[in-house]
The first five atom37 places (N, CA, C, CB, O) and aatype in JSON, in Angstrom:
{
  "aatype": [20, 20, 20, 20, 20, 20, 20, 20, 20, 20, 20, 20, 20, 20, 20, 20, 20, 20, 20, 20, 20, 20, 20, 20, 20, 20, 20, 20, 20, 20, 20, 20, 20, 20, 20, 20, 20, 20, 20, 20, 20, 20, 20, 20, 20, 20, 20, 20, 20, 20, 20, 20, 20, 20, 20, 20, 20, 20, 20, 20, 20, 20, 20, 20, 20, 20, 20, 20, 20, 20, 20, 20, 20, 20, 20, 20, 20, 20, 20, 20, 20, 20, 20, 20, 20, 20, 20, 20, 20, 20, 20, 20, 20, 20, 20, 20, 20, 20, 20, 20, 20, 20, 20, 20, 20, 20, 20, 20, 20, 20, 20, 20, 20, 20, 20, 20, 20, 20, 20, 20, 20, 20, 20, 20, 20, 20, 20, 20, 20, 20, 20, 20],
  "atom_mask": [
    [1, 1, 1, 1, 1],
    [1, 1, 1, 1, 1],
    [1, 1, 1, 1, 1],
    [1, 1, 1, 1, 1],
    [1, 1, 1, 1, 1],
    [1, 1, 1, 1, 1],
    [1, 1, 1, 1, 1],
    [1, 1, 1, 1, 1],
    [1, 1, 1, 1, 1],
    [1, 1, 1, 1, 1],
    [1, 1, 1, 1, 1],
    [1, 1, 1, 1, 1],
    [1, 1, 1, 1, 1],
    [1, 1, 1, 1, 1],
    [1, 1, 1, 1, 1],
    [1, 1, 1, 1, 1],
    [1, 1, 1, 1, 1],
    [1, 1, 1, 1, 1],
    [1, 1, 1, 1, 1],
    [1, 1, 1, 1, 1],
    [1, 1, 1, 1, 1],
    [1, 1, 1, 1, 1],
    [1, 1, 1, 1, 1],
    [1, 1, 1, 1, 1],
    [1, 1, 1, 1, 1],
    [1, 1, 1, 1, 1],
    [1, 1, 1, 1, 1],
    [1, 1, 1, 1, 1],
    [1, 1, 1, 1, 1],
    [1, 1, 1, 1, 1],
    [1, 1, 1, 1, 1],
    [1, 1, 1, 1, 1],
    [1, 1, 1, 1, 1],
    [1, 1, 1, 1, 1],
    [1, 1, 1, 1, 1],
    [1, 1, 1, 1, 1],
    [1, 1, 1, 1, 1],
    [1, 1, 1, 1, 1],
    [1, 1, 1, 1, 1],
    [1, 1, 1, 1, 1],
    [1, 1, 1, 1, 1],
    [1, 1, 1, 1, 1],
    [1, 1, 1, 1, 1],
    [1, 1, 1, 1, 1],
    [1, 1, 1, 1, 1],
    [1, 1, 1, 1, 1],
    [1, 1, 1, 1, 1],
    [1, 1, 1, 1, 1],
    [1, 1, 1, 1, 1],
    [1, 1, 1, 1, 1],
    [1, 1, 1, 1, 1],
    [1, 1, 1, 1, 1],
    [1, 1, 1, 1, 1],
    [1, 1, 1, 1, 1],
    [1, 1, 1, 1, 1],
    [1, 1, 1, 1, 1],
    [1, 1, 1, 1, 1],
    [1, 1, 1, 1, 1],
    [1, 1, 1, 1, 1],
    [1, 1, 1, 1, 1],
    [1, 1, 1, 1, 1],
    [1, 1, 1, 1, 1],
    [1, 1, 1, 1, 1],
    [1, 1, 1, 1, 1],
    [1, 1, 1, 1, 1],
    [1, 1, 1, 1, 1],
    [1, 1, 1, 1, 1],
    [1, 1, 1, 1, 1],
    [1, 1, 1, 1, 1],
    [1, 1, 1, 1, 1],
    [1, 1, 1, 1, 1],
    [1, 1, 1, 1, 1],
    [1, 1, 1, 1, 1],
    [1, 1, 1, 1, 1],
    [1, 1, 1, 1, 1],
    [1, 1, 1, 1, 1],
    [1, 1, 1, 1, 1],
    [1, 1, 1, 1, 1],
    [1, 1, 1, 1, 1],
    [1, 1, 1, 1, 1],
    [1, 1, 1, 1, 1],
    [1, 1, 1, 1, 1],
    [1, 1, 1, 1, 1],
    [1, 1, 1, 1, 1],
    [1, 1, 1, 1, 1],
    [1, 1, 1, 1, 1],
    [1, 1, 1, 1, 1],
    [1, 1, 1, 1, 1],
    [1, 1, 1, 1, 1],
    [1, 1, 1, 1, 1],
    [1, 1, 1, 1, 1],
    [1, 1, 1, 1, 1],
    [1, 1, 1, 1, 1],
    [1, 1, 1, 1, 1],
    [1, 1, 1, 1, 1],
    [1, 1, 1, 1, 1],
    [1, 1, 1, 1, 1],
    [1, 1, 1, 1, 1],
    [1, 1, 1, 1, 1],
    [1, 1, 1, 1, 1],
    [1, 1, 1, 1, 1],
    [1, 1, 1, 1, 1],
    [1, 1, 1, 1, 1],
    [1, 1, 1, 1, 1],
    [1, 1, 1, 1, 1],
    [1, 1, 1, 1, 1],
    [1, 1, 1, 1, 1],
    [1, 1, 1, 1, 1],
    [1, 1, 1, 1, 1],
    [1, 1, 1, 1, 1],
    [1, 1, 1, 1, 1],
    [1, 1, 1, 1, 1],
    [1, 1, 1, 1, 1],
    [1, 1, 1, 1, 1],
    [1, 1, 1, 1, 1],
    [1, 1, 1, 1, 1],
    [1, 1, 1, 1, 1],
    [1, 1, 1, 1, 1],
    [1, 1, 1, 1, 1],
    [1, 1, 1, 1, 1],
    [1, 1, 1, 1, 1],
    [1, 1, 1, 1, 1],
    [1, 1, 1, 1, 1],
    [1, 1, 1, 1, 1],
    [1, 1, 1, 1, 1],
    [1, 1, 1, 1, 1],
    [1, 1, 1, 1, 1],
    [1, 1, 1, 1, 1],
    [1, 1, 1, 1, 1],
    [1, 1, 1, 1, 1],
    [1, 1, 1, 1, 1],
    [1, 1, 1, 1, 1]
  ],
  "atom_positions": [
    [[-12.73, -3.87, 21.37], [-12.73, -2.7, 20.54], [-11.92, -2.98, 19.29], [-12.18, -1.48, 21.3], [-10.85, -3.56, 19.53]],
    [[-12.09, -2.79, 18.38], [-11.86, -3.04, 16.85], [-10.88, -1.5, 16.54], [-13.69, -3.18, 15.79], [-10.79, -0.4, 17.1]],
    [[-10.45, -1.94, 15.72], [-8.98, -1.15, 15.06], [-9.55, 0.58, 14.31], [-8.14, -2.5, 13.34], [-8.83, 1.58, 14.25]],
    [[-11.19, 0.48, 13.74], [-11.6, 1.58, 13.67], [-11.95, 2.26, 15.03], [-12.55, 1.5, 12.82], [-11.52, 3.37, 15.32]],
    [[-12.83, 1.44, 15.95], [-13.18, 2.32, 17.03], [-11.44, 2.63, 17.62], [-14.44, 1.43, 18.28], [-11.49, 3.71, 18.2]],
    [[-10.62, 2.3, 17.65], [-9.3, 2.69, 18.26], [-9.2, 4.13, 17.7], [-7.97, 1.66, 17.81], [-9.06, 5.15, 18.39]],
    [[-9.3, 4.06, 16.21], [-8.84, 5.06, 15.66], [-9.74, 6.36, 16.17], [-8.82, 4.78, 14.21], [-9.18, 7.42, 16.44]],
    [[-10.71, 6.24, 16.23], [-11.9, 7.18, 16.57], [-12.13, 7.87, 17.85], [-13.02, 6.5, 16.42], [-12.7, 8.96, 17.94]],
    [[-11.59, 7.1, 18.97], [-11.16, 7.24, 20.1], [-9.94, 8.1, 20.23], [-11.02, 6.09, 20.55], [-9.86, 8.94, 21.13]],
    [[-8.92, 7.89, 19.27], [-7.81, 8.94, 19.53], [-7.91, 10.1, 18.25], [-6.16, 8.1, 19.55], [-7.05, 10.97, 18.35]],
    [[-8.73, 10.24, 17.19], [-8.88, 11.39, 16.28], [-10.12, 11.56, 16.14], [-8.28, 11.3, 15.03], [-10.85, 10.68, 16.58]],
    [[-10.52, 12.36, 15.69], [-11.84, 13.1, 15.26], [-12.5, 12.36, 14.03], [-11.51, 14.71, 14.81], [-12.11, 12.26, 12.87]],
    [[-13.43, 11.94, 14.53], [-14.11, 11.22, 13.62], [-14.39, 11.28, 11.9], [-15.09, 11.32, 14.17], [-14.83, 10.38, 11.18]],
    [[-14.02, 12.49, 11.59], [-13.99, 13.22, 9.49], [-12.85, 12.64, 9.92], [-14.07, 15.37, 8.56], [-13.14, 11.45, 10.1]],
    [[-11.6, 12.84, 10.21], [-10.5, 12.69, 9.92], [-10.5, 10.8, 9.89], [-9.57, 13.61, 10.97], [-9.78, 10.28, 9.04]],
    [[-10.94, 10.31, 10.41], [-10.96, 8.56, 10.53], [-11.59, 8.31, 8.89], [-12.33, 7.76, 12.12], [-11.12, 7.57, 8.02]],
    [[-13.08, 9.39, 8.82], [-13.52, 8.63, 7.81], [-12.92, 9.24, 6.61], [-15.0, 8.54, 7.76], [-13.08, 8.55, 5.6]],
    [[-12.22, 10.42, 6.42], [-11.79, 10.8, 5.23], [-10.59, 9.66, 4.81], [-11.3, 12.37, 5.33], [-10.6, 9.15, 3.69]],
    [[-9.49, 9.28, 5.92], [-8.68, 8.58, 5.72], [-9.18, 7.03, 5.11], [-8.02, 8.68, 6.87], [-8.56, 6.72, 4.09]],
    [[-10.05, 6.15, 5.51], [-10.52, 5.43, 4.9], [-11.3, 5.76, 3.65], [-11.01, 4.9, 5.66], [-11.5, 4.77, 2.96]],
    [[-11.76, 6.85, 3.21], [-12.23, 7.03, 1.98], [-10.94, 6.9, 1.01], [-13.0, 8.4, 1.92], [-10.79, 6.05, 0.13]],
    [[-10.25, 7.69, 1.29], [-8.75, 8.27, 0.45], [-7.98, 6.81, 0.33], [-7.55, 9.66, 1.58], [-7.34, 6.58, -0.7]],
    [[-8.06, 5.73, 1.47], [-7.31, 4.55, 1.4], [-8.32, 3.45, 0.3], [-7.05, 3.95, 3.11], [-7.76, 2.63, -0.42]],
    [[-9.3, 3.55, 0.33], [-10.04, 3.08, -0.66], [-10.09, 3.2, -1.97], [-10.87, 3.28, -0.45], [-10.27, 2.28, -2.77]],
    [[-9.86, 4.91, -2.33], [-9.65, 4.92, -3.65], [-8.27, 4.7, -3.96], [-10.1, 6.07, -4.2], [-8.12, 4.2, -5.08]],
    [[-6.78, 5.0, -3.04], [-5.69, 4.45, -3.43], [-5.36, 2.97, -3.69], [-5.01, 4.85, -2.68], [-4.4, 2.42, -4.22]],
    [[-6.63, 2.49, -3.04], [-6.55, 0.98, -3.37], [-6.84, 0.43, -4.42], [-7.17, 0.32, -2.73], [-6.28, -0.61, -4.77]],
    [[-8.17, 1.29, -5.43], [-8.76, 0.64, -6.61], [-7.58, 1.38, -7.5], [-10.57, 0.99, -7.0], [-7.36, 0.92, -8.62]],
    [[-6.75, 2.61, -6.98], [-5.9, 2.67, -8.36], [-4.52, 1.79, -8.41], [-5.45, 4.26, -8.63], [-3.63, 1.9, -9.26]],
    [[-4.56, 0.85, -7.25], [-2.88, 0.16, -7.49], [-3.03, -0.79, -8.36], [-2.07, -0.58, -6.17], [-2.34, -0.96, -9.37]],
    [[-4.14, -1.6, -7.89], [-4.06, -2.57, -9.06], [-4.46, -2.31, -10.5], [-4.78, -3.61, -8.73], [-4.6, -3.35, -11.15]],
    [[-4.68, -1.24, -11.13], [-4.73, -1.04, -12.85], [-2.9, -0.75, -13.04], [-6.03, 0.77, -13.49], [-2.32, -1.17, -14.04]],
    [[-2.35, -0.17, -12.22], [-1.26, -0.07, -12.22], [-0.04, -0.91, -12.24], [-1.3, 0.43, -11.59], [0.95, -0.88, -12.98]],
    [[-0.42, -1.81, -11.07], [0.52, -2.87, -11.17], [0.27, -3.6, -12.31], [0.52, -3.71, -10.06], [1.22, -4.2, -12.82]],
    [[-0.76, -3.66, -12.79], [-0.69, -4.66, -13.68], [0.01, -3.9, -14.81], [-2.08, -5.31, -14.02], [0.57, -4.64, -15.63]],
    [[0.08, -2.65, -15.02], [-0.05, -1.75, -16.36], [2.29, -1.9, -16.36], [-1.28, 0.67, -15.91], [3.12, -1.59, -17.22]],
    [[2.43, -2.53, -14.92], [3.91, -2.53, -15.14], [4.75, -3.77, -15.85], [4.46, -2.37, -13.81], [5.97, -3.88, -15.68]],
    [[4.12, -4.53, -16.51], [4.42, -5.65, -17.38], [4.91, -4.82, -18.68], [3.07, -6.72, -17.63], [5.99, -5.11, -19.17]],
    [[4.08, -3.75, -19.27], [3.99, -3.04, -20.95], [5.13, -1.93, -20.38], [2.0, -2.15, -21.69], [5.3, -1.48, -19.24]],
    [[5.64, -1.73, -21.32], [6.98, -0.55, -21.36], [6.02, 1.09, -22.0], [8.66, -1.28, -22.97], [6.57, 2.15, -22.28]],
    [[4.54, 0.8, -22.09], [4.02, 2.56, -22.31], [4.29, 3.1, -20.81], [1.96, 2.85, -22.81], [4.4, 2.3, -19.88]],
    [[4.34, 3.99, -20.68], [3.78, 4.67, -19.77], [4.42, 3.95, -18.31], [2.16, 4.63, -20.03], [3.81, 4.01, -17.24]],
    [[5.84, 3.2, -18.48], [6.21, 2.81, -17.53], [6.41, 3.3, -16.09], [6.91, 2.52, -17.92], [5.94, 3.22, -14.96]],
    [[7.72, 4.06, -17.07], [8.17, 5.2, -15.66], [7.1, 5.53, -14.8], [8.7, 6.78, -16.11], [6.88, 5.2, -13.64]],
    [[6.25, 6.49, -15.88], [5.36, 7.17, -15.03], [3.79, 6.67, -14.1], [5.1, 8.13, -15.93], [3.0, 7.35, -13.44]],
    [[3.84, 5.05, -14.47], [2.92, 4.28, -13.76], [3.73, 3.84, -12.56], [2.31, 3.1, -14.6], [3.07, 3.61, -11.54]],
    [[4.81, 3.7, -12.51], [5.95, 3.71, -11.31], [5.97, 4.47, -10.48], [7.12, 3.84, -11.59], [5.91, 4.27, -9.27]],
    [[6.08, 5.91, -11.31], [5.95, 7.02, -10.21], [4.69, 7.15, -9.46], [6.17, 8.33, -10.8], [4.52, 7.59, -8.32]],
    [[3.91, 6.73, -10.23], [2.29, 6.83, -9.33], [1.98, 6.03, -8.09], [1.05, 6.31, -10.25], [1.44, 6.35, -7.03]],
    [[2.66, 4.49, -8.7], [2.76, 3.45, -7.54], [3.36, 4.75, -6.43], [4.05, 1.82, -7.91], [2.77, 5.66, -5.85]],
    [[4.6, 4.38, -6.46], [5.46, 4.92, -5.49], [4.93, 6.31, -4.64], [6.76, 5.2, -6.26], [5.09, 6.29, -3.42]],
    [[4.27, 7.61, -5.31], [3.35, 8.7, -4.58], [2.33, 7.92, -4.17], [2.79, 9.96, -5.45], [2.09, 8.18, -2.99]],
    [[1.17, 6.55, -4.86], [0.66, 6.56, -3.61], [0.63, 5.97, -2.41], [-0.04, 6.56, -3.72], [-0.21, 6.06, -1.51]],
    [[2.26, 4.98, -2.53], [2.46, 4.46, -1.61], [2.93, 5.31, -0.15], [3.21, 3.62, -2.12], [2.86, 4.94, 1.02]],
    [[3.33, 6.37, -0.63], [4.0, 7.69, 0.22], [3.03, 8.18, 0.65], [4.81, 8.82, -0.48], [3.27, 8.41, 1.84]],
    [[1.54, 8.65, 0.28], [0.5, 8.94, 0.9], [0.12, 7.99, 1.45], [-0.31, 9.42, 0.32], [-0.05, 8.16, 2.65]],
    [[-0.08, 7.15, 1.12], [-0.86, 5.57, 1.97], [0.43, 5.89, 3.78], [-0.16, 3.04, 0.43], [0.05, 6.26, 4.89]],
    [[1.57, 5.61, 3.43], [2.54, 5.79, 4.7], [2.08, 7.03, 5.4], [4.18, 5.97, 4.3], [1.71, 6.89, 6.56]],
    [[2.03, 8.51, 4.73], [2.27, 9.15, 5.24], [0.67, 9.43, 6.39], [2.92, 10.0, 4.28], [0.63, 9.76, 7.58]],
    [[-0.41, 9.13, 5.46], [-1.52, 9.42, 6.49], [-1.58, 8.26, 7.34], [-2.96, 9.7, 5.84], [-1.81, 8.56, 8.51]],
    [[-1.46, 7.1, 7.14], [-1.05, 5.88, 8.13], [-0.27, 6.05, 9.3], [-0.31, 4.91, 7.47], [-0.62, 5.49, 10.34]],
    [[0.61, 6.65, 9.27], [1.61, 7.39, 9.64], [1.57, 8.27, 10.76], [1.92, 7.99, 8.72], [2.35, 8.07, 11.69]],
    [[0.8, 9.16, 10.79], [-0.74, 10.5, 11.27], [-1.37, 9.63, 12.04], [-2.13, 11.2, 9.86], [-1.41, 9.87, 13.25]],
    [[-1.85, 8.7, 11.64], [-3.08, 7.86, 12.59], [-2.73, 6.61, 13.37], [-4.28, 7.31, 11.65], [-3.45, 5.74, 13.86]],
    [[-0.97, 6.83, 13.32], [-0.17, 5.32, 14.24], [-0.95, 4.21, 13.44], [-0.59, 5.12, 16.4], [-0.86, 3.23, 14.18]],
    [[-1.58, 3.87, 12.47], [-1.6, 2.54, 11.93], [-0.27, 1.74, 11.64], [-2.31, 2.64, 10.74], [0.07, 1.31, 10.54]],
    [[0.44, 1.6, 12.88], [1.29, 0.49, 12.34], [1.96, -0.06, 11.29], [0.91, -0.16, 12.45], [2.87, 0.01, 10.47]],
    [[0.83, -0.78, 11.83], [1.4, -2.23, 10.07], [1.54, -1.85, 9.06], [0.41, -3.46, 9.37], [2.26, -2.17, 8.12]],
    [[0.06, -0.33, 9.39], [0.32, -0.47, 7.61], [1.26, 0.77, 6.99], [-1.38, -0.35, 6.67], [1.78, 0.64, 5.88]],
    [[1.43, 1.92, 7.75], [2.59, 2.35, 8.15], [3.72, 2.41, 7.77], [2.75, 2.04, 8.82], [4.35, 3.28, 7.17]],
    [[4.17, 0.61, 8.46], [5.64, -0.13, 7.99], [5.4, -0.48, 6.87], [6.22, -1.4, 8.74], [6.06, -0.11, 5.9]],
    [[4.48, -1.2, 6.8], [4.64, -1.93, 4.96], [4.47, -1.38, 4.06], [3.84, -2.9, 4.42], [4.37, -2.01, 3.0]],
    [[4.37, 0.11, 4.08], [3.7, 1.05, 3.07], [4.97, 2.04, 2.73], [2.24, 1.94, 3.77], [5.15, 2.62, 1.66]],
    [[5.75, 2.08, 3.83], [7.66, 2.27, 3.83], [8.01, 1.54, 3.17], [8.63, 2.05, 5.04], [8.39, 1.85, 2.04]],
    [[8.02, 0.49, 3.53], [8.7, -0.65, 3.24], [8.83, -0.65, 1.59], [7.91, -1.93, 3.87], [9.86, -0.49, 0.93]],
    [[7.18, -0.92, 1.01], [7.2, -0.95, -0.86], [7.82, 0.33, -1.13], [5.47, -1.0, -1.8], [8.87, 0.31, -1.77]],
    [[7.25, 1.68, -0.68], [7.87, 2.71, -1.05], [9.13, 3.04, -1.08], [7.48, 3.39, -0.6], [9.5, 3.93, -1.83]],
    [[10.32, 2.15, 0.01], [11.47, 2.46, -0.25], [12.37, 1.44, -1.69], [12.06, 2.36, 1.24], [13.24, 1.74, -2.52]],
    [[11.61, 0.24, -1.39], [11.61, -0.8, -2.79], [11.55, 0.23, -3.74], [10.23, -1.98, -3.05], [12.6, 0.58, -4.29]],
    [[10.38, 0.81, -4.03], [10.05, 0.99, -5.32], [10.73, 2.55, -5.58], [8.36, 0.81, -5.54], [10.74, 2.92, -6.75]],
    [[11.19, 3.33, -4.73], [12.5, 4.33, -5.06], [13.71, 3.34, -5.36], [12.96, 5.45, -3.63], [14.25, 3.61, -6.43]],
    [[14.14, 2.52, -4.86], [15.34, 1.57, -6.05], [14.52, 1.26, -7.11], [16.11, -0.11, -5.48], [14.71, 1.9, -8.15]],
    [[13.91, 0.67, -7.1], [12.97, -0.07, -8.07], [13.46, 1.0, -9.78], [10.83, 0.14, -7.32], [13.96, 0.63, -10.84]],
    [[12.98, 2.49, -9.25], [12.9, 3.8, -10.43], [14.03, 4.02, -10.61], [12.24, 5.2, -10.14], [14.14, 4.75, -11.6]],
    [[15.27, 3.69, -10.03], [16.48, 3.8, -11.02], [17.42, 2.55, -11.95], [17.44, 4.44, -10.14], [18.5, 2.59, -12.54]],
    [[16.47, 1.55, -11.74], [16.83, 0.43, -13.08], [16.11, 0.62, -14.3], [16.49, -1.13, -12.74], [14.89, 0.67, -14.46]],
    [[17.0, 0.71, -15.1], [17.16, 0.76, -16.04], [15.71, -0.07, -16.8], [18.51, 0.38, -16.14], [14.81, 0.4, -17.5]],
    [[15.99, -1.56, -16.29], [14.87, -2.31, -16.94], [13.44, -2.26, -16.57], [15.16, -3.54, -16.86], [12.97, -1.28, -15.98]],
    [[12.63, -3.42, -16.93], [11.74, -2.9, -16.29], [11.28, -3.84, -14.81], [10.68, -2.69, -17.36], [12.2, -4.55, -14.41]],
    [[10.05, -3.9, -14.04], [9.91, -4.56, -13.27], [9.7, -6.03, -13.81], [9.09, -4.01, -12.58], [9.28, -6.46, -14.88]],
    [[10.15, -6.64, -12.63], [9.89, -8.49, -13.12], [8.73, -9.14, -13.18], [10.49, -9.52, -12.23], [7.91, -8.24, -13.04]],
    [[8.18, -10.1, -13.29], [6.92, -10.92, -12.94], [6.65, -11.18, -11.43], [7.01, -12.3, -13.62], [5.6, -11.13, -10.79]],
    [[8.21, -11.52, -10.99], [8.16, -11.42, -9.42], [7.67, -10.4, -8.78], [9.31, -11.48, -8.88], [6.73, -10.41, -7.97]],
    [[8.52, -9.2, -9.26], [8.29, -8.22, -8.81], [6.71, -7.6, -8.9], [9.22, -7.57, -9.33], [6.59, -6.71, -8.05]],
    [[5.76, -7.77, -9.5], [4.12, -7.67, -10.07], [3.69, -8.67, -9.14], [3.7, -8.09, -11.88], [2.66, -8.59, -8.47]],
    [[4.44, -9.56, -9.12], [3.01, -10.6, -8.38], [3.26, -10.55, -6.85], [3.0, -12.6, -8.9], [2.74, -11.31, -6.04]],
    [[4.22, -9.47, -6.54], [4.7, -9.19, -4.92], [3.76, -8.37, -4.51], [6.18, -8.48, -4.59], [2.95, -8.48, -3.59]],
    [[4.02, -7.19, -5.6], [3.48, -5.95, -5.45], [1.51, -6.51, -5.49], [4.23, -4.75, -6.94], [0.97, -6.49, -4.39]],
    [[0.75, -6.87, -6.54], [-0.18, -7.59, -6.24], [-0.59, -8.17, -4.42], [0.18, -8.59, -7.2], [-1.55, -8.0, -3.66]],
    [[0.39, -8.72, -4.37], [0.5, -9.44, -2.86], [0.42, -8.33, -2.05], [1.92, -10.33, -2.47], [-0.59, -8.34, -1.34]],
    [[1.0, -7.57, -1.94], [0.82, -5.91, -1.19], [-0.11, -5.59, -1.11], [1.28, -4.75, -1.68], [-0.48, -5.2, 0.0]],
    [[-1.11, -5.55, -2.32], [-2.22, -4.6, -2.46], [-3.69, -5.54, -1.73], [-2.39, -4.13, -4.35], [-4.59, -4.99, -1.1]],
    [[-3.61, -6.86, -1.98], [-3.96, -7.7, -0.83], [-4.2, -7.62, 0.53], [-3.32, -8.34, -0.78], [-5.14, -7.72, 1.32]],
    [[-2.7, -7.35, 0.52], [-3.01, -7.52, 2.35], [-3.24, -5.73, 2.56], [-1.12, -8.38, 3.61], [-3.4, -5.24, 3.68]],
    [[-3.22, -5.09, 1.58], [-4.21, -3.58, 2.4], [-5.38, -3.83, 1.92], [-3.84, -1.76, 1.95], [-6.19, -3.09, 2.48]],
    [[-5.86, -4.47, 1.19], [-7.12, -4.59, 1.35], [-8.05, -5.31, 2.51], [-7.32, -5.03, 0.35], [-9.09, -5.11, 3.14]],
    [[-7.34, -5.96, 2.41], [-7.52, -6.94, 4.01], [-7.66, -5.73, 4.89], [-5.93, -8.13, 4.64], [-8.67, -5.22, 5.38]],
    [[-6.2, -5.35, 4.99], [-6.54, -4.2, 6.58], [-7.39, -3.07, 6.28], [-5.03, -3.33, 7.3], [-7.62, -2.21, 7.13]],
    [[-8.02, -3.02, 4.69], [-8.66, -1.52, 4.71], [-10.44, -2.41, 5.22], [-8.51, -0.34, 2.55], [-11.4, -1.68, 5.51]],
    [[-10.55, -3.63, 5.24], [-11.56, -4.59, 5.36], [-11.83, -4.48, 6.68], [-11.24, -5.96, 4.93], [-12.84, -3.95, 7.15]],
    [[-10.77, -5.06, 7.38], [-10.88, -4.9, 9.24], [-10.92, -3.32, 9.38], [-9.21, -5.64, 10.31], [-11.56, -2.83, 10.32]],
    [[-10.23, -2.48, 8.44], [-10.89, -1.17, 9.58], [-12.67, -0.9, 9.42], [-9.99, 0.67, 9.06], [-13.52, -0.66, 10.28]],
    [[-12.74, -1.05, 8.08], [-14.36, -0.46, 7.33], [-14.88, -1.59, 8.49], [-14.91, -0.82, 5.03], [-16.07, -1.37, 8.26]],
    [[-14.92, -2.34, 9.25], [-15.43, -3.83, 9.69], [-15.41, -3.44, 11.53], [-14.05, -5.43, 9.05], [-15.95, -4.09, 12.42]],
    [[-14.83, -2.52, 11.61], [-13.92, -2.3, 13.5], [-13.43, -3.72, 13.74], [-15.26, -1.81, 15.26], [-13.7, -4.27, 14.81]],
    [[-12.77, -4.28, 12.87], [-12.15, -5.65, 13.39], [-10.65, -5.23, 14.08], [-11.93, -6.86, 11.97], [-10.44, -4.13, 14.57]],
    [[-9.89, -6.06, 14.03], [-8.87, -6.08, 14.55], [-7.7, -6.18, 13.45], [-8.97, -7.04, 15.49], [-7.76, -7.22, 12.8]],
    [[-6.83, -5.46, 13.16], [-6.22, -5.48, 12.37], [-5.14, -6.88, 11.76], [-5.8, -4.44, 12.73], [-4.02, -7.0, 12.24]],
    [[-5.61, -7.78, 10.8], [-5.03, -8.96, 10.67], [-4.01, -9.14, 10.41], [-5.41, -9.55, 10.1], [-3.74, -8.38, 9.48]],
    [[-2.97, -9.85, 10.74], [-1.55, -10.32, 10.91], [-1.01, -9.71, 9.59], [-1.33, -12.05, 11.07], [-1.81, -9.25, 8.79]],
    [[0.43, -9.68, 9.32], [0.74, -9.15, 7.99], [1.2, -10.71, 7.74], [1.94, -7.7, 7.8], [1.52, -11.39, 8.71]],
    [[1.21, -11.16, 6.59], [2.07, -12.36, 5.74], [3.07, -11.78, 5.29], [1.42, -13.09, 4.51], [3.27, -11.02, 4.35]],
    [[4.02, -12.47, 6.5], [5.42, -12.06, 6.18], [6.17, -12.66, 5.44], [6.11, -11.96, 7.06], [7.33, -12.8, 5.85]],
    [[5.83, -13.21, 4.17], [6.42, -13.23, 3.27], [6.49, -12.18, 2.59], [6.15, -14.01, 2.77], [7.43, -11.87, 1.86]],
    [[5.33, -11.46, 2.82], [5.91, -10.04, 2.04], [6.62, -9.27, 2.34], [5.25, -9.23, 1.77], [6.63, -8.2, 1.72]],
    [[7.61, -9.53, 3.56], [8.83, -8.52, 3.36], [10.07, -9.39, 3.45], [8.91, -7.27, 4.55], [10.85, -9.37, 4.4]],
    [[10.22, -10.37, 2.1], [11.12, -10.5, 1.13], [10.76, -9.99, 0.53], [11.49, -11.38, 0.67], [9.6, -9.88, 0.13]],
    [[12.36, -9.14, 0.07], [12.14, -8.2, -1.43], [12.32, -9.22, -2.78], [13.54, -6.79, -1.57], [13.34, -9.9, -2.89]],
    [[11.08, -9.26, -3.95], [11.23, -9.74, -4.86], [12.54, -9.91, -5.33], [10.57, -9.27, -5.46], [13.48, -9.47, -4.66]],
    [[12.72, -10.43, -6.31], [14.21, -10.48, -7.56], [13.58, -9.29, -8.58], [14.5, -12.5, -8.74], [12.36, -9.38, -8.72]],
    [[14.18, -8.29, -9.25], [14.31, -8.17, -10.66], [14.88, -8.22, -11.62], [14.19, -7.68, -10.9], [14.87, -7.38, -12.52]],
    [[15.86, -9.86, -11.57], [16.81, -9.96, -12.92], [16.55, -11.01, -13.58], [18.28, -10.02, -12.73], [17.16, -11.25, -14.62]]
  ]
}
């Protein structure tokens, strides 16, 4: 049994597929974003967007015991609340982490749309980048 039929088995089936709809489109908006955190327009507030939809990504993950993604979706979100009170801006490191993030949910948004099994996290991604 694959990581969607799990899900389907313990919630109501709209609720499985709304959540993968909603994780899909939070997915096509991280990366215009991350990238948009190199330019100082519209910094802050492309920050703040990261960060809300990393808090929805957790919080309905969250709702549906997805784990992994769950933790790692805490995990950037508590990063990226420090992240919003420096002063400067984010690093290259810090972009090509966050990039790396949006990766491996795509991956797991892949195995769920797929009923695969939810694939390992690369734990390199929880070292926290540098930003100095």
């Amino acid at each position: 049994m694959g990581a969607r039929q799990n899900l389907e088995n313990n919630f109501d089936f709209e609720i499985v597929d709304e959540f993968l709809d909603h994780y899909g489109i939070m997915l096509e908006l991280l990366e215009p974003l991350i990238a948009k955190l190199d330019k100082e327009d519209n910094y802050h507030e492309n920050l703040n967007e990261l960060f809300r939809i990393f808090h929805n990504l957790k919080s309905a993950s969250g709702f549906l015991k997805i784990e992994p993604i769950s933790r790692l979706t805490s995990f950037v979100e508590n990063y990226l609340d420090t992240l919003r009170s420096y002063p400067e801006m984010a690093s290259e490191e810090v972009i090509t982490w966050l990039f790396k993030i949006h990766d491996m949910l795509l991956v797991w948004h892949d195995d769920l749309q797929l009923d695969k099994k939810l694939s390992k996290i690369d734990f390199s991604l929880l070292k926290l980048p540098d930003n100095g």
